[in-house]
Backbone as CSV, one residue per row, in Angstrom:
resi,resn,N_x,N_y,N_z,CA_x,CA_y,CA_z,C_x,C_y,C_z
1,UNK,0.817,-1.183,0.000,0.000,0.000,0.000,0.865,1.253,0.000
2,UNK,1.947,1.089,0.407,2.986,2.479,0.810,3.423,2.666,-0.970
3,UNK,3.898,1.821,-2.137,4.408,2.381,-3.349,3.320,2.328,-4.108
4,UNK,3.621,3.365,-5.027,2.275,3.607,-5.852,2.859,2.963,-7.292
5,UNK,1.625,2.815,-7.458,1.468,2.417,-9.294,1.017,3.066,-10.260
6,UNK,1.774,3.222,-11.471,1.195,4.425,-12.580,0.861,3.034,-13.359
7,UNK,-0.504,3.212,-13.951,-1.442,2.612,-14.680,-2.006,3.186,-15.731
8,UNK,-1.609,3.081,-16.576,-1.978,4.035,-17.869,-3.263,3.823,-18.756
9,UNK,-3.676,2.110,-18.632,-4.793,1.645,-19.495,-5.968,0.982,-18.472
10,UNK,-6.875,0.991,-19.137,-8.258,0.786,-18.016,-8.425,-1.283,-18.629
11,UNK,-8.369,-1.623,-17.852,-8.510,-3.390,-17.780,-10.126,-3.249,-18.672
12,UNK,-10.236,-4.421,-19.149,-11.516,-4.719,-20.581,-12.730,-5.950,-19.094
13,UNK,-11.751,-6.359,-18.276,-12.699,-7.407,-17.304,-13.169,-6.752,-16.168
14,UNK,-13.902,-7.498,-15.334,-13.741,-7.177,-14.109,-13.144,-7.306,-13.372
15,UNK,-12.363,-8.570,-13.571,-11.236,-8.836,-12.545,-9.921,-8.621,-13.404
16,UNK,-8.994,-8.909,-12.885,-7.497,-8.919,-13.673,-6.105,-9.055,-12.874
17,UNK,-5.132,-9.816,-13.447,-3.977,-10.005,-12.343,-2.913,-9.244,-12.756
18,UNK,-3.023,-8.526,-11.403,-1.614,-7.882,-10.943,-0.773,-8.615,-9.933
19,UNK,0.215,-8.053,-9.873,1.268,-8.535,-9.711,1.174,-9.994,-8.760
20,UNK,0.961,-10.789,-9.687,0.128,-12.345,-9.492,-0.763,-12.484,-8.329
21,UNK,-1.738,-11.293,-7.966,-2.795,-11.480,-7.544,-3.738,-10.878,-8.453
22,UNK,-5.569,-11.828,-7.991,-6.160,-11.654,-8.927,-7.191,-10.412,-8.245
23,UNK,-7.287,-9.422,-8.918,-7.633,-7.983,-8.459,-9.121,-7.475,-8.906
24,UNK,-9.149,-6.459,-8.703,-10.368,-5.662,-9.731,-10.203,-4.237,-8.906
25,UNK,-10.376,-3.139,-9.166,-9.921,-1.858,-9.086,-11.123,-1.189,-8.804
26,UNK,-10.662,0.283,-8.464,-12.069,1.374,-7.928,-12.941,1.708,-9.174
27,UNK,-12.101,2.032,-10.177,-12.426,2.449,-11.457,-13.916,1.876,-11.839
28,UNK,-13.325,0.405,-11.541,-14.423,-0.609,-12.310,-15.711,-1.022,-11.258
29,UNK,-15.071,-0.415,-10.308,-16.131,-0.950,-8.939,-17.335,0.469,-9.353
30,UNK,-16.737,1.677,-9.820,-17.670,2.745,-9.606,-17.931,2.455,-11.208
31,UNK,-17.520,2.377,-11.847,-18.281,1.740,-13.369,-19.687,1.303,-13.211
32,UNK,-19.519,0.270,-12.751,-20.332,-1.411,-12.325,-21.575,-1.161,-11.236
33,UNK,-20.654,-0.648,-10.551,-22.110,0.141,-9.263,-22.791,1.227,-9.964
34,UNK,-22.797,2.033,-10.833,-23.006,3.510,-11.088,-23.084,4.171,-9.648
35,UNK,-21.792,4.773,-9.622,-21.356,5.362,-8.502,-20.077,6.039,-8.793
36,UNK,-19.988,7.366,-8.139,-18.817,8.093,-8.431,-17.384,7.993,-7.756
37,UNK,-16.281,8.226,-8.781,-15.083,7.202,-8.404,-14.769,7.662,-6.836
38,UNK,-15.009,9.146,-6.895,-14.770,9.688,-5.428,-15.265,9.078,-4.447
39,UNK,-16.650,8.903,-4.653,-17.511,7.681,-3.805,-16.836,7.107,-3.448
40,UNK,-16.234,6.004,-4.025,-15.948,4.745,-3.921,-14.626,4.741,-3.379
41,UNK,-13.575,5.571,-3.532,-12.496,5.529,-3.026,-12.661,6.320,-1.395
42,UNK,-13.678,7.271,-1.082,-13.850,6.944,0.257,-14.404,5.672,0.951
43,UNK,-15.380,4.913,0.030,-15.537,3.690,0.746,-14.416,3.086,0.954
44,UNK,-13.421,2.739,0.053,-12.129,2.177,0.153,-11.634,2.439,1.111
45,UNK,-11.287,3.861,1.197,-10.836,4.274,2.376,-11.215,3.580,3.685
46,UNK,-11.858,3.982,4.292,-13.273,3.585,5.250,-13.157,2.397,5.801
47,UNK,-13.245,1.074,4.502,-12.942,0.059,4.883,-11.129,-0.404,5.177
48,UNK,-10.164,0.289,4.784,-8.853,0.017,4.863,-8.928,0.681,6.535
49,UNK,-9.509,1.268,6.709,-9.481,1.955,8.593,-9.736,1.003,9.376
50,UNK,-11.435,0.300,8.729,-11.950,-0.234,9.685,-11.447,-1.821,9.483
51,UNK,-10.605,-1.802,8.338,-10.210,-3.827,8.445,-8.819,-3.903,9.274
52,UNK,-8.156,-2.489,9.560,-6.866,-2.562,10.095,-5.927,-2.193,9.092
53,UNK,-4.727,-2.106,9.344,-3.270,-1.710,8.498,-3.264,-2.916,7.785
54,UNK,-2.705,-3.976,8.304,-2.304,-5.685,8.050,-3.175,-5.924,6.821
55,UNK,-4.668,-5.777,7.205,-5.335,-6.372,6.202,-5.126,-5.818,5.190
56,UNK,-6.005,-4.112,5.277,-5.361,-2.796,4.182,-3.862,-3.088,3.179
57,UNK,-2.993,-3.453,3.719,-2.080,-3.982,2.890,-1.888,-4.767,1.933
58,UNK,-1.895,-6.056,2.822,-2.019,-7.287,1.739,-3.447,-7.053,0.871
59,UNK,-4.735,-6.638,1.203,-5.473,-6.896,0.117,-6.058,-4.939,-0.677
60,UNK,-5.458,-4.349,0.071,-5.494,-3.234,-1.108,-4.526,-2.500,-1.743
61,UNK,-4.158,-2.196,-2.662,-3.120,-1.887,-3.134,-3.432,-0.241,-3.915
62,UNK,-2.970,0.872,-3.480,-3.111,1.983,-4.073,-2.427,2.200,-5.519
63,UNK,-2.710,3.113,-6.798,-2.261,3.084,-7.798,-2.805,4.580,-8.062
64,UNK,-2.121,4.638,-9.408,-3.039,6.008,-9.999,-3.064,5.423,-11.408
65,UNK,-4.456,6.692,-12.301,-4.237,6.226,-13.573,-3.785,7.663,-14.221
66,UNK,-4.278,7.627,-15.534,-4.516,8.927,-16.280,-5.851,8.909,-16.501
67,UNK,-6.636,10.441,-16.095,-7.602,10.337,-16.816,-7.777,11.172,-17.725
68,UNK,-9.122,11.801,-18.283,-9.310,11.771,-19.524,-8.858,13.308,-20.177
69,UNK,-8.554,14.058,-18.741,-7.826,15.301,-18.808,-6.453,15.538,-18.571
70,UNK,-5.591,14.241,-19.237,-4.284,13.274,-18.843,-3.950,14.202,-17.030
71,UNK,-4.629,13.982,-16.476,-4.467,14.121,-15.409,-4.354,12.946,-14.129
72,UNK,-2.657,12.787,-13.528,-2.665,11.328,-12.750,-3.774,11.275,-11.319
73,UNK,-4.709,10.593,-11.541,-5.656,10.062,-9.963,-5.384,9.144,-9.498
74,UNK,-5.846,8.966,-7.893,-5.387,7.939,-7.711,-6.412,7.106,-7.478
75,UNK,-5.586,5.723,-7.446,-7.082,4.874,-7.438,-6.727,3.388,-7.063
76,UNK,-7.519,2.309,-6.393,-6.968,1.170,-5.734,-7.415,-0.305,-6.387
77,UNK,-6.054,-0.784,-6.219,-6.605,-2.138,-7.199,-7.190,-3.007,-5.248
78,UNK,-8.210,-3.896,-5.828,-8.503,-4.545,-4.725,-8.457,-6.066,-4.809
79,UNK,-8.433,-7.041,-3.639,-8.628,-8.481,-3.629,-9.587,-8.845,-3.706
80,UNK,-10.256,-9.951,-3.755,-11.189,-10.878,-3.756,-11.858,-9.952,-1.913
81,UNK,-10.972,-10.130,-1.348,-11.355,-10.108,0.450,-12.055,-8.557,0.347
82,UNK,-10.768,-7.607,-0.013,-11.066,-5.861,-0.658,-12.002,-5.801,-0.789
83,UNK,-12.902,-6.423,-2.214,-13.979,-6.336,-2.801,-15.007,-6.508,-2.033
84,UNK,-14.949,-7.630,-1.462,-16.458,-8.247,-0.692,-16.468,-7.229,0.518
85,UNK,-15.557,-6.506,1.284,-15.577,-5.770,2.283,-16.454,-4.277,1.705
86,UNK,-15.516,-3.861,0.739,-16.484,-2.623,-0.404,-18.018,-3.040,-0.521
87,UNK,-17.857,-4.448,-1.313,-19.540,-4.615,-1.644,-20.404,-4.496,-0.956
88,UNK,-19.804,-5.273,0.114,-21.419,-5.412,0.959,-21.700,-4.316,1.759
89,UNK,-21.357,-3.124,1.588,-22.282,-1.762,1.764,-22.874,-0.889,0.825
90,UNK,-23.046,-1.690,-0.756,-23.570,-1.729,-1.017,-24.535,-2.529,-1.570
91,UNK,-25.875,-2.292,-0.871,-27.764,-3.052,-0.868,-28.797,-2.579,-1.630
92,UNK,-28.506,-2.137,-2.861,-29.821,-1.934,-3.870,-29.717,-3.409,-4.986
93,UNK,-30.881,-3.594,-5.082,-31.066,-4.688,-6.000,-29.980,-4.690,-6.663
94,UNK,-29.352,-3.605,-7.552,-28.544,-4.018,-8.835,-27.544,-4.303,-7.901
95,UNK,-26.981,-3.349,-7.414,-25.276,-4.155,-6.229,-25.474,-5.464,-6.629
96,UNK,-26.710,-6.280,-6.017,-26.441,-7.693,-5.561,-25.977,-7.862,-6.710
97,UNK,-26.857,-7.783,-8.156,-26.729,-8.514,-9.131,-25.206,-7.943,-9.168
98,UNK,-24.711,-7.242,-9.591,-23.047,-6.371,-9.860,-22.274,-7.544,-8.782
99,UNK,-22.624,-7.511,-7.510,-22.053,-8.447,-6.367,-21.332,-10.249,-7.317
100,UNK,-22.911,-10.309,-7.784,-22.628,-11.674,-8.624,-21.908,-11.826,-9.529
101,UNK,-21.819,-10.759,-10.464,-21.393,-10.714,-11.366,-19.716,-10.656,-10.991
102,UNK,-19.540,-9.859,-10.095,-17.865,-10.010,-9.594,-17.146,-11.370,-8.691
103,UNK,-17.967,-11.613,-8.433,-17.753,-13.049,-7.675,-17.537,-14.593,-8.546
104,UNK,-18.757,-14.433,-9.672,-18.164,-15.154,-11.223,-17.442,-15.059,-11.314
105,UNK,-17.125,-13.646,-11.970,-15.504,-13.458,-12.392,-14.736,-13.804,-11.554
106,UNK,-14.504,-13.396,-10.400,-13.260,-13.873,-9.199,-13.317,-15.318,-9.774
107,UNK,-13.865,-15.910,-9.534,-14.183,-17.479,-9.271,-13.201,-17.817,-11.130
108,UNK,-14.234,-17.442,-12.135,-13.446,-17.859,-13.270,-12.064,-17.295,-13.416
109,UNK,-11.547,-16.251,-13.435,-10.299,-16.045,-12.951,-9.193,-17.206,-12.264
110,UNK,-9.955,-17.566,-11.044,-9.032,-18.271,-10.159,-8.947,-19.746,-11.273
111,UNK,-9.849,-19.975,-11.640,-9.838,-21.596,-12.387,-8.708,-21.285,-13.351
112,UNK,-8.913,-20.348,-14.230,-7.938,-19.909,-15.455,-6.953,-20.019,-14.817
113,UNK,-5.964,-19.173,-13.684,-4.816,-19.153,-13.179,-4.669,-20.608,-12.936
114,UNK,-5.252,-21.710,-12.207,-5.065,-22.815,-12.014,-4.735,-23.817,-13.065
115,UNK,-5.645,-23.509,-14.103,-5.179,-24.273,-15.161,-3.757,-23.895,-15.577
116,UNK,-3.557,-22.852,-15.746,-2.075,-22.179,-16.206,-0.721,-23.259,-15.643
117,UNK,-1.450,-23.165,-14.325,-0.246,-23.600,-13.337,-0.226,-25.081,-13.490
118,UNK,-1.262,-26.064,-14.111,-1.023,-27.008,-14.384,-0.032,-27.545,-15.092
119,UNK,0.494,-26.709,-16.351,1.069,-26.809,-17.385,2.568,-26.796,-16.625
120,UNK,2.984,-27.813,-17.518,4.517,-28.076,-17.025,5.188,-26.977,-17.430
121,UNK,6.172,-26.907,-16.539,7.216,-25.927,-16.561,8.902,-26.340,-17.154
122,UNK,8.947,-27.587,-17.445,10.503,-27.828,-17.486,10.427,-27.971,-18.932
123,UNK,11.473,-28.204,-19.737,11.315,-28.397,-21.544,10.886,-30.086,-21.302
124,UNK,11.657,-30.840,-20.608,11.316,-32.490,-21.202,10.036,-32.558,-20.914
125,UNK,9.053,-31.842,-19.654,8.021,-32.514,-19.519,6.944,-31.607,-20.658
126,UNK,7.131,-30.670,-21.149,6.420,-29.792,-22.326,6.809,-30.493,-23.903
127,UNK,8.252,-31.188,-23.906,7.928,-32.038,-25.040,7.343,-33.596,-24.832
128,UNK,7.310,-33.595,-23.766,6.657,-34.884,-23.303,5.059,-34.801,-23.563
129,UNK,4.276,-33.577,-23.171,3.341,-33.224,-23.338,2.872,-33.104,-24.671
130,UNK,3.552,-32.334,-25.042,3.341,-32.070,-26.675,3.899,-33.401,-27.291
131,UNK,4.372,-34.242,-27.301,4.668,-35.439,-28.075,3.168,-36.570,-28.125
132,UNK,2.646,-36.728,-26.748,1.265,-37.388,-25.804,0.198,-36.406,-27.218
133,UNK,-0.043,-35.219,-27.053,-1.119,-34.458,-27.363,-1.011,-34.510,-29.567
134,UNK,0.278,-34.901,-29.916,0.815,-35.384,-31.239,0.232,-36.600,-31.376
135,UNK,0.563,-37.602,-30.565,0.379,-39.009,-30.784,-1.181,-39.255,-30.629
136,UNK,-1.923,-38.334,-29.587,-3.534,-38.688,-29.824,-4.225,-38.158,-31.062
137,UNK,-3.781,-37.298,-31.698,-4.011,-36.384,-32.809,-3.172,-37.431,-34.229
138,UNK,-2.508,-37.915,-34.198,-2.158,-38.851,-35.196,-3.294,-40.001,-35.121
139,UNK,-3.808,-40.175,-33.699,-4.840,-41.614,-33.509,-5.953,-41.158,-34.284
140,UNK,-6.291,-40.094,-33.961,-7.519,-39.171,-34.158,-7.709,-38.999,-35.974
141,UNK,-6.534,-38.988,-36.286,-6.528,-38.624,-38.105,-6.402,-40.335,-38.704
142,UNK,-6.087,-41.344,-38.223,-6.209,-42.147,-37.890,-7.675,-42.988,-38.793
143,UNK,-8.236,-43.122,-37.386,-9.467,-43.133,-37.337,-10.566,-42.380,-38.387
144,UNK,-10.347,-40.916,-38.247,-11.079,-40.289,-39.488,-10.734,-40.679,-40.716
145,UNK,-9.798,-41.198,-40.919,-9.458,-41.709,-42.442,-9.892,-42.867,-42.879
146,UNK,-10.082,-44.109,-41.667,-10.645,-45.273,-41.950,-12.111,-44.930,-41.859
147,UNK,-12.899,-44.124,-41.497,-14.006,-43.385,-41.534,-14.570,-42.824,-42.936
148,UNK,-13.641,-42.353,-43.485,-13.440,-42.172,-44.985,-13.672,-42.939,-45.387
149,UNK,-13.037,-43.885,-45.600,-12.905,-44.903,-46.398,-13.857,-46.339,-46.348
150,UNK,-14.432,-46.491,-45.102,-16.147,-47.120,-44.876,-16.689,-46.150,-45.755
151,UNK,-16.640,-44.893,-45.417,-18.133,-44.353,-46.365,-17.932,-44.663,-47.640
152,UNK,-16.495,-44.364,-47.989,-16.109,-44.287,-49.935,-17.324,-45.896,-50.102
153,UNK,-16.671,-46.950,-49.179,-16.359,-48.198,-50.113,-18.412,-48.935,-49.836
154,UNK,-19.087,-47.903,-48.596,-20.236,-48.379,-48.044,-21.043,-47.593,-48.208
155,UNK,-20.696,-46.257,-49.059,-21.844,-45.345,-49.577,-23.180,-45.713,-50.341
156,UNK,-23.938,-45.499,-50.264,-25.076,-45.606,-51.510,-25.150,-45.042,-52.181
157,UNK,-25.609,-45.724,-53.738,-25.819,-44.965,-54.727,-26.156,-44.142,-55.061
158,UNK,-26.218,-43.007,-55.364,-27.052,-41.640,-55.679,-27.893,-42.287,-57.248
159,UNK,-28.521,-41.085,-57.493,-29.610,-41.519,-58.697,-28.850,-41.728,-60.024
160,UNK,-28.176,-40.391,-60.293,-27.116,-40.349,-61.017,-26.493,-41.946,-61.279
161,UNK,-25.596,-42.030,-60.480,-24.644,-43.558,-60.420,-25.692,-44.225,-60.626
162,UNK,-26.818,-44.662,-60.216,-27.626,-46.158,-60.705,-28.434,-45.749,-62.017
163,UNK,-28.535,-44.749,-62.402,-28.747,-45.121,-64.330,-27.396,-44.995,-64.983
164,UNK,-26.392,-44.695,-64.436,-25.199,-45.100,-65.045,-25.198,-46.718,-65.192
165,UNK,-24.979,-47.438,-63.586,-24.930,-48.642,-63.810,-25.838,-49.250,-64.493
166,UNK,-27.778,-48.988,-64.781,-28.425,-49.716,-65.375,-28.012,-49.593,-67.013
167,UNK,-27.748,-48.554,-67.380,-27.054,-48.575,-68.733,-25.923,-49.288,-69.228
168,UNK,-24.919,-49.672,-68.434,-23.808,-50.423,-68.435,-24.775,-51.538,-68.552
169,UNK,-25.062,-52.015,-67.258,-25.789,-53.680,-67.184,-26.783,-54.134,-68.664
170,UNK,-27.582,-53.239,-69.073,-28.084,-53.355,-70.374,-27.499,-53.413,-71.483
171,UNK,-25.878,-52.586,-71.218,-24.765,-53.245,-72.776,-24.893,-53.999,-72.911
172,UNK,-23.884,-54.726,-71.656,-23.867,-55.848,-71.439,-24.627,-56.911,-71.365
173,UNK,-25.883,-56.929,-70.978,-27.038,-57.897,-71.552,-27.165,-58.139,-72.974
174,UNK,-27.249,-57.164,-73.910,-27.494,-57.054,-75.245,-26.341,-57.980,-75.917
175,UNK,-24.817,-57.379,-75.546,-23.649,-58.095,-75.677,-23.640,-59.844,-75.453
176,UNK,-24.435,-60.057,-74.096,-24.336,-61.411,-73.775,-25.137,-61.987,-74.572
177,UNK,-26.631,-61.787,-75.320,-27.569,-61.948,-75.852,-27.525,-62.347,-77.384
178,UNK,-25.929,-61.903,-77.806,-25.727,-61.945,-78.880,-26.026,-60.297,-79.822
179,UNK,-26.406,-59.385,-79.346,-26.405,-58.313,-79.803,-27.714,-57.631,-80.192
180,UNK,-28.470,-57.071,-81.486,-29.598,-56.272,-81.164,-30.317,-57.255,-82.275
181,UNK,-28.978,-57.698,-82.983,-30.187,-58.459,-84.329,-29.899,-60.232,-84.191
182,UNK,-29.865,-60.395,-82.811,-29.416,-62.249,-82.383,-31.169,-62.278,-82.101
183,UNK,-31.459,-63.949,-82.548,-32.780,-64.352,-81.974,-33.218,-64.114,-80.495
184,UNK,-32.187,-64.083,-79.054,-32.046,-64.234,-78.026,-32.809,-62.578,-77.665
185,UNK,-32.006,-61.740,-78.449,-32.426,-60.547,-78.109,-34.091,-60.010,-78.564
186,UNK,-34.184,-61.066,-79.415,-36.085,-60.440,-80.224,-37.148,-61.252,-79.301
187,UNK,-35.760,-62.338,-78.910,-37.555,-63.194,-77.699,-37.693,-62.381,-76.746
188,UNK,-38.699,-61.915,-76.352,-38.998,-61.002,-75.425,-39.232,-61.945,-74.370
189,UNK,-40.142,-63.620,-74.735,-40.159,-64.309,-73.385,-38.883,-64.801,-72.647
190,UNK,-37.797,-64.102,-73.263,-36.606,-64.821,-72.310,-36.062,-63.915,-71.603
């Protein structure tokens, strides 16, 4: 809380990670509430008094931005803990819904970072990975190709193709028959 931060661009989410915590700021809190930033950074205030120094620290972090009269303000990125301390003084219907809506996000946030951290970190186990995620993708093309190739060989005829073939099969009858002017071909009872 004691060094400040120059912040030049306004975050596109509600939440967002700074310096590998996952945050959300006054800016966006008085966005989201329709409420004025001044507002809100005395609530900030307010609550950094009443949660103590200790807490105030670890979960609020002061910054400034530019605003739109490139003029530097200041303004506080907050925690998950920050936030819910801010929110819940504010109680009009929309808050709650705004409430929810930031608590999603926290929540999807945290999964995203988790997944991240799943991902190996060393080269052998990332070509190990990527070799595994190659070899199911070779199974996979695999498979679709013998898939192909049932349909080529197990397709049905379209209309087209079967008066092709009945025309062929009728050469060839005529041919076997002895031709157009053989007796075989004028008996009609055969």
């Amino acid at each position: 809380m004691d060094g400040l931060t120059v912040v030049n661009e306004r975050k596109n989410n509600l939440v967002f990670e700074s310096n590998g915590k996952i945050v959300t700021d006054s800016l966006t809190i008085a966005s989201m509430f329709g409420k004025e930033h001044n507002n809100v950074l005395k609530d900030v205030r307010k609550q950094i008094d009443y949660a103590g120094q200790e807490f105030g620290q670890v979960n609020f972090h002061q910054s400034t931005y530019i605003n739109t009269q490139n003029k530097r303000m200041p303004k506080y990125d907050l925690t998950e803990e920050a936030f819910t301390l801010v929110a819940m003084s504010y109680n009009t219907k929309e808050a709650v819904q705004m409430k929810i809506k930031f608590i999603e996000e926290f929540k999807r946030m945290k999964q995203h970072i988790q997944n991240q951290q799943q991902l190996p970190k060393d080269p052998m186990s990332i070509l190990k990975l990527t070799f595994d995620v190659l070899e199911g993708q070779k199974q996979e093309i695999q498979d679709i190709k013998s898939d192909v190739q049932d349909l080529r060989e197990n397709a049905p005829l379209y209309a087209i193709e079967c008066d092709e073939v009945s025309k062929v099969v009728r050469k060839l009858g005529v041919l076997l028959l002895g031709g157009k002017e053989s007796n075989a071909y004028r008996d009609v009872s055969l």
